[in-house]
C-alpha positions as CSV (number, residue, x, y, z in Angstrom):
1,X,38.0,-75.6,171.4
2,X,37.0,-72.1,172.0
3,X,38.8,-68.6,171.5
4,X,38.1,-65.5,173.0
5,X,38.7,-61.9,171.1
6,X,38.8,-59.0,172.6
7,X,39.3,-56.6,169.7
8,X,37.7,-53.2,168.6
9,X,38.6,-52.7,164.8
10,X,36.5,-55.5,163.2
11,X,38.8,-55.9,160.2
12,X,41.3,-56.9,162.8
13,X,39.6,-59.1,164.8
14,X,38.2,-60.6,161.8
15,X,41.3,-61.5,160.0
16,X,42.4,-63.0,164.1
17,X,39.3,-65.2,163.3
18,X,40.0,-66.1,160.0
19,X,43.5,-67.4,160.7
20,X,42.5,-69.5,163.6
21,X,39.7,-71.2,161.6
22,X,42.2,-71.4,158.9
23,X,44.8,-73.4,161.3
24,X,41.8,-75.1,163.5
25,X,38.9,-74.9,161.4
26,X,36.1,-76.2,164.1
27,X,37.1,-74.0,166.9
28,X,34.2,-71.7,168.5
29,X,35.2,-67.8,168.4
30,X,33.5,-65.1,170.1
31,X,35.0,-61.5,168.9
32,X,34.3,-58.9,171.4
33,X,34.8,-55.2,171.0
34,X,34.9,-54.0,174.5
35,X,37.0,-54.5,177.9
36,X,33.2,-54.9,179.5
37,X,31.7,-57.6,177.2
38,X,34.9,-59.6,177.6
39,X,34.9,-60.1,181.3
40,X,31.6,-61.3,181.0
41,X,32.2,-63.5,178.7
42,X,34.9,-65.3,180.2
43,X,32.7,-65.8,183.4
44,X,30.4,-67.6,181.6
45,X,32.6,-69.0,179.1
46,X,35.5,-71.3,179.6
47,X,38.1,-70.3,176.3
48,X,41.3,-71.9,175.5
49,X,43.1,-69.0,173.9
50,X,42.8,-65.4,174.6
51,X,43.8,-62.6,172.3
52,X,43.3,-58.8,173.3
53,X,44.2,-55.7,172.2
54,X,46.2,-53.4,175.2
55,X,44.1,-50.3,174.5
56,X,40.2,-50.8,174.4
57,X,37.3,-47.9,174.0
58,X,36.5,-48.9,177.7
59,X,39.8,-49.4,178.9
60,X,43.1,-51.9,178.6
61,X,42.6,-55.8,177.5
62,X,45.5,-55.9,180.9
63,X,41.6,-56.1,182.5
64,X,40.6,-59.1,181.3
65,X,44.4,-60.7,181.4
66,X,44.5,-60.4,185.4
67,X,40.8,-61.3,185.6
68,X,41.9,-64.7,183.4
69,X,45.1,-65.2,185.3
70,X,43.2,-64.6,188.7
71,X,41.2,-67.7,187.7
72,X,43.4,-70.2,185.3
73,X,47.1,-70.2,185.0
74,X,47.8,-72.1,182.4
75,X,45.3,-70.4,179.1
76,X,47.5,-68.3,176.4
77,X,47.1,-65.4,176.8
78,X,48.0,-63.2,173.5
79,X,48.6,-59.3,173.4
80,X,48.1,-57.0,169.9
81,X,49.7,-53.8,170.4
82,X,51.4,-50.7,168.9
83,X,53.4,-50.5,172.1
84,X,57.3,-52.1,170.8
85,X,59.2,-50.1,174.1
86,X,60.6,-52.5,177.1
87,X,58.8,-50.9,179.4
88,X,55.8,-51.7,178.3
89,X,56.6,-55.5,178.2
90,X,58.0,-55.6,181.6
91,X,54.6,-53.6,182.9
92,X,53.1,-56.8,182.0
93,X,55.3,-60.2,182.4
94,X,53.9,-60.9,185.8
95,X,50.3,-61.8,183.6
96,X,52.4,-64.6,181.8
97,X,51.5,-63.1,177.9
98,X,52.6,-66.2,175.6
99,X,52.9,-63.7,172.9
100,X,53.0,-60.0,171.5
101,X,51.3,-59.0,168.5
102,X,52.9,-55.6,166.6
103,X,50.6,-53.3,164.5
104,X,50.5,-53.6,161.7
105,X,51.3,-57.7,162.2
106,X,52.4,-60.1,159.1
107,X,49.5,-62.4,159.1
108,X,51.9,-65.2,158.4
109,X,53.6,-64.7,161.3
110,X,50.7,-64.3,163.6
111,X,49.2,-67.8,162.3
112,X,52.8,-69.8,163.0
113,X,52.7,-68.0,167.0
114,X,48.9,-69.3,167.3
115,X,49.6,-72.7,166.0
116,X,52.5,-73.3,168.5
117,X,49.5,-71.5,171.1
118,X,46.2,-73.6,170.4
119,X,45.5,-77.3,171.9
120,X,46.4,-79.8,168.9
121,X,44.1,-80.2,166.5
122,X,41.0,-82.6,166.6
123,X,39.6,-85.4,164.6
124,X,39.8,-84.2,160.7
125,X,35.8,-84.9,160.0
126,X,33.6,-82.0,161.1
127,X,31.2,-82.3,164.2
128,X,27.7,-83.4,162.3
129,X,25.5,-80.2,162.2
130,X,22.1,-80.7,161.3
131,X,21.0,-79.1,157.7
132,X,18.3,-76.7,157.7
133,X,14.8,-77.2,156.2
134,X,14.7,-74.0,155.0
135,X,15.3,-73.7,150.9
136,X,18.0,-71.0,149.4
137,X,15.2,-68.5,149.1
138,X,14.2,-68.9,152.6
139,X,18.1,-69.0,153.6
140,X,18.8,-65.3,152.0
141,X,15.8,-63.7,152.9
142,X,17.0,-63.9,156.8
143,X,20.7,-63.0,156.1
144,X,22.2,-59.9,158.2
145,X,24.0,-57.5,156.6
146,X,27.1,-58.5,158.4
147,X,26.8,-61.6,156.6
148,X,27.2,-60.2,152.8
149,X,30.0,-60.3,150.6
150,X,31.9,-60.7,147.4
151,X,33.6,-63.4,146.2
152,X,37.2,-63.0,145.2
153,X,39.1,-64.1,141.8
154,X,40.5,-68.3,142.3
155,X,44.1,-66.6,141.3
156,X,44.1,-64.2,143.4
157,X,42.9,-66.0,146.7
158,X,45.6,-68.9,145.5
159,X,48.3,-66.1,145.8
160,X,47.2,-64.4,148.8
161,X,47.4,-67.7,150.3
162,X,51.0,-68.7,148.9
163,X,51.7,-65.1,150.7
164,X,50.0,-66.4,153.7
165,X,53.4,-68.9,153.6
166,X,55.5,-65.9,153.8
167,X,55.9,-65.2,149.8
168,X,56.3,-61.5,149.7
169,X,54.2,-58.6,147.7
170,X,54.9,-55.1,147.2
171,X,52.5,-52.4,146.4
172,X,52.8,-52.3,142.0
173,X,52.3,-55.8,142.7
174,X,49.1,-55.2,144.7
175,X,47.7,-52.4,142.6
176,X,47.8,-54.2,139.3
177,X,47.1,-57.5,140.4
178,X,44.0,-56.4,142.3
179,X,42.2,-53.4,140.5
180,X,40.2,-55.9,138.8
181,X,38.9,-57.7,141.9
182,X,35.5,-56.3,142.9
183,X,35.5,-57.8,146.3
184,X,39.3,-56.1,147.0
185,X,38.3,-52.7,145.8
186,X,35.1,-52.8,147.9
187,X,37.0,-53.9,151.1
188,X,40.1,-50.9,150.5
189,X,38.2,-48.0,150.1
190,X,35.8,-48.8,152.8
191,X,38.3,-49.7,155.4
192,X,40.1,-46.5,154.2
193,X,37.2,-44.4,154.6
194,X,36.2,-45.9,157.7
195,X,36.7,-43.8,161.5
196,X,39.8,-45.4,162.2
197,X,42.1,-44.8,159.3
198,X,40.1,-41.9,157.5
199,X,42.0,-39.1,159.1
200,X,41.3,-36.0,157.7
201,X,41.0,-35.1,153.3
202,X,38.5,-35.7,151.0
203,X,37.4,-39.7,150.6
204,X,39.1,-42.7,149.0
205,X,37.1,-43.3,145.6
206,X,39.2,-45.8,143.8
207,X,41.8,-48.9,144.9
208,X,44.9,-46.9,144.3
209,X,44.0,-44.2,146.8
210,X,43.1,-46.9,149.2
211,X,45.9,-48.9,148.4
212,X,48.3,-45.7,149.7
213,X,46.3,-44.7,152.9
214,X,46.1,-48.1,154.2
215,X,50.0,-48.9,152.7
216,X,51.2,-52.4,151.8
217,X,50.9,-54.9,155.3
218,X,47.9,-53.9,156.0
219,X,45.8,-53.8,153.0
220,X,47.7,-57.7,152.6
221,X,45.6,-58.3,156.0
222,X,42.4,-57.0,154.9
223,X,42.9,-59.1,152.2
224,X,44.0,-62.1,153.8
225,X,40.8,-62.1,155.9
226,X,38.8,-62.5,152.8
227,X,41.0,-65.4,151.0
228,X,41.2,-67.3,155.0
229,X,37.2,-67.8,154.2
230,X,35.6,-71.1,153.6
231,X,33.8,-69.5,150.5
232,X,36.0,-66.7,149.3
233,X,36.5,-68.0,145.8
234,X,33.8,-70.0,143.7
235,X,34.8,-73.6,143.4
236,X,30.7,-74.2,141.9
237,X,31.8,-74.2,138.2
238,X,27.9,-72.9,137.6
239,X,28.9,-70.4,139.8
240,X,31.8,-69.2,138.5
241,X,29.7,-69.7,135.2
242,X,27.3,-66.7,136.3
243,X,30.3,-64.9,137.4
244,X,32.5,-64.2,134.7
245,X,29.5,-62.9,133.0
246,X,28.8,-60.1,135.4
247,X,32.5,-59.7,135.9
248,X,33.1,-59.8,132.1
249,X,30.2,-57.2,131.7
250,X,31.4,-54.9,134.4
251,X,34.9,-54.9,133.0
252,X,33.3,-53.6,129.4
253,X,31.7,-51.0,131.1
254,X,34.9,-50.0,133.0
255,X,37.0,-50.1,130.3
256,X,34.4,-47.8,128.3
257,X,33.6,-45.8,131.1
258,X,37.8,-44.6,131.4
259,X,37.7,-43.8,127.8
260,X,35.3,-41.2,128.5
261,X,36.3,-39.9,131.3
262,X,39.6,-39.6,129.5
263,X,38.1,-37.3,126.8
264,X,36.6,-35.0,129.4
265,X,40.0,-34.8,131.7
266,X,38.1,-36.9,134.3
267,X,40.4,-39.1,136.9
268,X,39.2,-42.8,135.1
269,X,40.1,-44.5,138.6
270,X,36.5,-43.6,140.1
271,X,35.2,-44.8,137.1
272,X,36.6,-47.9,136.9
273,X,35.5,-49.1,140.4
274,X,32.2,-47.9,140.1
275,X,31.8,-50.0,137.2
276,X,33.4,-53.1,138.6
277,X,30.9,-52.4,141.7
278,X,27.8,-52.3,139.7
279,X,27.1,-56.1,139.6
280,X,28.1,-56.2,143.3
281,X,24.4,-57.9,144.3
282,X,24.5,-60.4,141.7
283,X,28.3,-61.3,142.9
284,X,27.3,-61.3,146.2
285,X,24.2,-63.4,145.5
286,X,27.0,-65.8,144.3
287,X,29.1,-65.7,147.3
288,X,26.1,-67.1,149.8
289,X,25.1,-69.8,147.2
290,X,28.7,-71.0,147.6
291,X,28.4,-70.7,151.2
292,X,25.2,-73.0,151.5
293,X,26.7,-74.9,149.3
294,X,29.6,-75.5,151.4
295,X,27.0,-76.0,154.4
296,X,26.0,-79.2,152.7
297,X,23.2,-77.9,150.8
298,X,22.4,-79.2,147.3
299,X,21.6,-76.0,144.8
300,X,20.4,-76.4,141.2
301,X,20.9,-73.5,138.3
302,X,16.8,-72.9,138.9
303,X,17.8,-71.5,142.2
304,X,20.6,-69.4,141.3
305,X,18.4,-67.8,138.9
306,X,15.8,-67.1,141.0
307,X,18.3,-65.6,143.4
308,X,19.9,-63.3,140.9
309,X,16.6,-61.9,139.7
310,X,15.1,-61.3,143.5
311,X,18.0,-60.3,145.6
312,X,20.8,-58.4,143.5
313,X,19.1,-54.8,144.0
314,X,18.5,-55.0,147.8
315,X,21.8,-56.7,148.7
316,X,23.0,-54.1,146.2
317,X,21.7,-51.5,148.7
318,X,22.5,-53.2,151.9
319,X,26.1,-53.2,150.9
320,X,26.6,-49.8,150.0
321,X,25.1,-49.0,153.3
322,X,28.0,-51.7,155.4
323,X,30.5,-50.7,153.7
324,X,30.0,-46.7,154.1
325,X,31.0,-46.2,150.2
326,X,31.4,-42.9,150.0
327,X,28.6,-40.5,148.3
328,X,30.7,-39.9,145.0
329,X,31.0,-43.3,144.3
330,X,27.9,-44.3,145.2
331,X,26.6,-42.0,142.8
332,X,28.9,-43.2,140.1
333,X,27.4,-46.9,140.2
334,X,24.3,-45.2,140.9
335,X,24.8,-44.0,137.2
336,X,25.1,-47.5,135.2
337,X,21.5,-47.5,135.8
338,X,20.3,-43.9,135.8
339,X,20.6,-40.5,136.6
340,X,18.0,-38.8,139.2
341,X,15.8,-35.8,138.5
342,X,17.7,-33.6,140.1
343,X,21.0,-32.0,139.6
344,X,23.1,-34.5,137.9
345,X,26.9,-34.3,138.2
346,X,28.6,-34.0,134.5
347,X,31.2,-37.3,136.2
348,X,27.6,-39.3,136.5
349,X,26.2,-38.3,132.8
350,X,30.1,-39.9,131.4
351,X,29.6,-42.9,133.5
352,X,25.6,-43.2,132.2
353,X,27.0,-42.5,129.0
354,X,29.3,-45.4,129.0
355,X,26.7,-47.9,130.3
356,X,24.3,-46.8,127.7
357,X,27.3,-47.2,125.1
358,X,27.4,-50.9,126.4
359,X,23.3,-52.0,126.3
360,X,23.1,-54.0,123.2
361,X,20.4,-51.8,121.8
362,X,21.5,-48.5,122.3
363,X,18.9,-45.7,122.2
364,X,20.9,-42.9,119.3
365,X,19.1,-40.3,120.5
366,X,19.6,-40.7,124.4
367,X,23.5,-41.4,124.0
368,X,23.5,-38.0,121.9
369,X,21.6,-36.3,124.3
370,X,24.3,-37.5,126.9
371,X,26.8,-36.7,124.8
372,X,25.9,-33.1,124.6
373,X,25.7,-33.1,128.7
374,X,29.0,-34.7,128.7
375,X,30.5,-32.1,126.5
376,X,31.1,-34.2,124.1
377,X,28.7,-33.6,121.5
């Protein structure tokens, strides 16, 4: 079985993916970004289920529709757009479109059109897929960017997908029930900061700013494509092990971090996320051993170790990068480690401050010294 995107905002078209492999977990996908690439792909490719956005960079996903129905009557065709006016439907019932798709689109929804859309559902046991000889070291070393992420919380992918049923959240809901998820904060603020909903105004630095750019359905969809992955949450209880460690370690630091900020009339928000970003290699380090572990791969605790102490930093780095965090919040997690040479923002002496506060042997005379660059002295 094999589905054909044609979508240009990849949070979209990866949360389109997500819920197909969530209701037909073997299917093939290919997500395309452009009206060009598509028709290509459909020459070469025969798909059982197209989905298109109407307006592409290059031009309307109606291309690729009449190029489909010149060739095959019978394939879904499936249409995402902001367009709700007759007119616009009418322009195109002589393609045969099975369904419409409205921005911003309940994912719930969405999943019970596609199911009624896809060819049934195959044999239950996976196709065989040989296992690579390659050892978890090897595997990580040759990972794309693309390919890095953070876990999220058990509860909180268990709830996102009881919304996935249709079980309704509202914004308070969101804000408190995520601001402690690492992996939700990092998605937010850099979809909100990203070309297509950044707009113009200074950047998102923390989860409640994101929360009311993007609004309520679709940070639920951002969120959604995380909690529709395979390895989303840690079901390795070594895994989760490591995990509530660094989790357990980042909130200290946040919660010591606010304090501060507090006493110098600093917004705490920034400083919370920073701090629950600073582990964000080791997390993500965590993530991809629960994906080769779902990939059939045995993993012992030797490994993970290794892992931890040889990819953190650089995945660390990589991430920042994907996700376009913006430069005041990168400087912020920058901080739990240490200050630079140069000119040194008094926001990144609080948040150095705090993490010194937290190392188990603090140094008297460097919190002091920071204390006295803080203004707190």
């Amino acid at each position: 079985m094999r589905v054909l995107i044609l979508e240009d905002d990849h949070w979209i078209a990866d949360l389109l993916k997500q819920i197909v492999l969530s209701l037909r977990p073997y299917a093939e996908i290919a997500c395309l970004a452009s009206v060009a690439e598509a028709l290509a792909d459909w020459q070469l490719n025969a798909s059982d289920l197209v989905i298109s956005d109407w307006n592409l960079p290059d031009g309307e996903g109606t291309q690729l529709f009449k190029q489909v129905r010149q060739q095959n009557r019978d394939v879904p065709l499936v249409m995402i757009t902001g367009r709700t006016d007759r007119s616009s439907v009418v322009e195109v019932r002589a393609l045969g479109i099975s369904a419409f798709i409205s921005k911003p689109f309940q994912a719930s929804r969405v999943a019970a059109s596609l199911d009624k859309l896809l060819p049934a559902a195959g044999p239950e046991n996976a196709p065989a897929r040989p296992l690579s000889n390659q050892d978890f070291d090897a595997y990580l070393k040759q990972l794309p960017a693309s390919e890095l992420d953070l876990p999220l919380s058990k509860s909180i992918r268990d709830r996102l997908l009881q919304s996935f049923k249709g079980e309704q959240l509202g914004m308070r809901e969101l804000a408190e029930g995520w601001r402690h998820d690492p992996a939700l904060n990092a998605r937010l603020i850099s979809v909100a900061n990203s070309s297509a909903y950044k707009g113009s105004g200074r950047p998102c630095i923390s989860l409640i700013e994101a929360l009311q750019k993007l609004g309520v359905a679709t940070s639920l969809n951002l969120a959604m494509g995380l909690a529709l992955r395979q390895s989303s949450a840690l079901d390795n209880a070594l895994l989760r092990m490591f995990a509530e460690e660094h989790l357990d370690a980042s909130e200290r630091l946040a919660e010591t971090s606010m304090v501060l900020a507090r006493q110098c009339n600093l917004d705490p928000a920034p400083f919370h996320c920073a701090a629950l970003l600073h582990r964000m290699g080791e997390l993500c380090v965590l993530y991809l051993a629960q994906a080769w572990e779902n990939d059939g791969h045995s993993l012992s605790e030797e490994q993970v170790v290794h892992a931890l102490g040889h990819f953190s930093s650089s995945f660390a780095i990589d991430l920042k990068a994907r996700w376009q965090l913006p430069m005041a919040l990168r400087d912020l997690i920058g901080a739990c480690y240490a200050l630079p040479n140069n000119s040194v923002k008094r926001e990144m002496v609080v948040m150095r401050l705090a993490a010194c506060e937290q190392d188990p042997v603090p140094d008297s005379k460097d919190q002091a010294r920071l204390r006295r660059l803080a203004g707190l002295a």
